[in-house]
N, C-alpha and C positions, 0 to 999 in steps of 0.2 A: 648430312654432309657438313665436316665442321673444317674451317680451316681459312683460306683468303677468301671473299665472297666480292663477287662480280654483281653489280648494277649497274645497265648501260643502255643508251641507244641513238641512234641512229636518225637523220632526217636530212631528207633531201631539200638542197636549197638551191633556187631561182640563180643568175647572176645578180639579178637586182637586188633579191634581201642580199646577197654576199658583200655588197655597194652599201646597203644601207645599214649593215652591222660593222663595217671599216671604217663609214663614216661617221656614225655614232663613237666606235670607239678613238676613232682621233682628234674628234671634237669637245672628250671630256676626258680626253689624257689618259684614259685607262693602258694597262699596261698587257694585262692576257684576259681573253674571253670567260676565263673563271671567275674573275672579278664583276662580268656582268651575269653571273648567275641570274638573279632575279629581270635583266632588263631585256632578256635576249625573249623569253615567252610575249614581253610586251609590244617588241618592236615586229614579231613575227606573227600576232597574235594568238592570244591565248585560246583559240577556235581550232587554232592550228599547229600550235606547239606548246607543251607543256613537255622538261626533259623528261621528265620520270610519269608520265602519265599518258600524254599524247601527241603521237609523231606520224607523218604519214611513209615511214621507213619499218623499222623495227624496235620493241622496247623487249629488253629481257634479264634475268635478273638467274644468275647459278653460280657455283663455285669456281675458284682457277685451280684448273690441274698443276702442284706444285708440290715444295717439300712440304708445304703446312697442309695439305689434304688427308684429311680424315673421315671414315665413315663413324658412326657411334652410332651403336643399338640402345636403345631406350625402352622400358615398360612401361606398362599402362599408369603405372605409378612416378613416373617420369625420375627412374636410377637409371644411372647407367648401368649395362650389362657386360657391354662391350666396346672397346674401341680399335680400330684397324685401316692399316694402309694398305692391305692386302687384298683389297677387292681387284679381281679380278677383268684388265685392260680387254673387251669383249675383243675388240678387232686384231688384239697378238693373241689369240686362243683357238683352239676348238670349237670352245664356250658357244661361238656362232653359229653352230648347227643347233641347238635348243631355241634359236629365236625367229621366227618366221620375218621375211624381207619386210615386209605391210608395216611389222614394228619398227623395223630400222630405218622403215624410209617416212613415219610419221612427223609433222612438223612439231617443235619444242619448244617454238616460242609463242608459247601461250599466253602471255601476256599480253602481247599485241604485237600483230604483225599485217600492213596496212597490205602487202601486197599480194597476201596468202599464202607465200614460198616458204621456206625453211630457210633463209638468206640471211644472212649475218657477218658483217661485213664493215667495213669504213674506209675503203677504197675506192677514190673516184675513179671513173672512164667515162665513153660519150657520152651514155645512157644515164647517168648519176655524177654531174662533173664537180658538184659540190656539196660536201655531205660533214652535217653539223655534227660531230661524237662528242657525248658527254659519258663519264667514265668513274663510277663511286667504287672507290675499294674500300673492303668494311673487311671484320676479324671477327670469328663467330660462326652461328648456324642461321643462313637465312632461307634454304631451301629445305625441307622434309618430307618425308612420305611417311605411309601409314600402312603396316602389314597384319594381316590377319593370321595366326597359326598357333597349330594346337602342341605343336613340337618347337623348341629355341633354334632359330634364324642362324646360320653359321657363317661367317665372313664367307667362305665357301662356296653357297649360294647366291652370290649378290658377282654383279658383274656391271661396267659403266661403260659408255662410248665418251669420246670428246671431240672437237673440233677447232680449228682454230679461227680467233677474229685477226684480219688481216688490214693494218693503216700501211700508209704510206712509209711508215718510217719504226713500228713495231709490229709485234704480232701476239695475241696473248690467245693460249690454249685453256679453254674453258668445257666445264661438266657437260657433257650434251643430254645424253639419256642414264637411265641407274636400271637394272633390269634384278627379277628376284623370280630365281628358278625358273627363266628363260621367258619370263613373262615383265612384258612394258609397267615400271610403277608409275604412278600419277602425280604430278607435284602438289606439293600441298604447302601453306602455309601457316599454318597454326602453333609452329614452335617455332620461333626466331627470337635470337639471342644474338644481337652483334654489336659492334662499335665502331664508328666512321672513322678509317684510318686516312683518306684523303679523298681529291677530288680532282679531276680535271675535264677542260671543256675544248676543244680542238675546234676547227675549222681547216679541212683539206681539199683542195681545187686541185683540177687536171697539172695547175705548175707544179705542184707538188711531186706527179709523179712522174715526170718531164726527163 
């Protein structure tokens, strides 16, 4: 999947760290939470929060469903073969009868996900009233899979789901599953190719959605 590339996640916060990352940052004049990139792991400890490593929410890392979305088939010899926008949306199709439920209702964040659900999200309510999102947009291929076959792969064949992550104040539609001839592919990373186009780090409380 080549195109805008989502790394992000999620972490639930105390009132008190939310006190003690306000106070930190008005104490040293900082101006937005991205600027404390590095200081925000320390103040919450690094046992506890690492953005892109460990959160006891959700971390996950896939493409944004957009106009820059692209699939690209690649050989053993790593040419291109093909490249295509035309993989077909599983949930506007037919398509959906070749896939059994078990696959569509598997969890995808396999990267880590503390609470075991398929949740994905940056929306407070009672339950989660403060919740730390950090947010890397990158240009490139950071997610791949890996297909076995003894006949050429046709755009045809390949079908994807999405979902949306939902803040307080945007919402961004991202890759959920890629399916090949009605069967779940498996993420893989061993071909990434991308370049950090930006960054941002949020903090959203229940005023937020007030």
């Amino acid at each position: 999947m080549r195109g805008n590339c989502f790394e992000g996640s999620a972490h639930i916060l105390s009132d008190d760290e939310v006190n003690e990352i306000i106070e930190y940052k008005k104490e040293n004049d900082i101006e937005s939470l991205t600027e404390m990139y590095n200081e925000l792991s320390i103040i919450l400890g690094e046992d506890n929060y690492v953005h892109d490593m460990l959160t006891n929410y959700w971390l996950n890392s896939t493409s944004i469903k957009d106009t820059e979305l692209n699939f690209t088939l690649i050989d053993e010899h790593d040419e291109v073969v093909w490249g295509s926008r035309e993989i077909l949306d599983l949930e506007l199709t037919k398509w959906v009868d070749l896939v059994s439920i078990e696959e569509l209702d598997i969890p995808t964040l396999s990267s880590y996900n503390a609470s075991g659900k398929a949740e994905l999200d940056a929306y407070p309510h009672e339950e989660k009233s403060n919740i730390l999102f950090y947010f890397q947009e990158s240009k490139g291929t950071l997610v791949s899979f890996i297909i076995e076959s003894k006949i050429m792969p046709k755009q045809s064949d390949f079908a994807f789901t999405s979902r949306s992550l939902e803040t307080p104040i945007y919402e961004l539609e991202l890759i959920d599953k890629l399916f090949y001839k009605g069967k779940l592919l498996s993420r893989q990373y061993d071909y990434e190719e991308y370049r950090v186009k930006n960054m941002s780090i949020e903090l959203f409380t229940l005023k937020d959605v007030e």
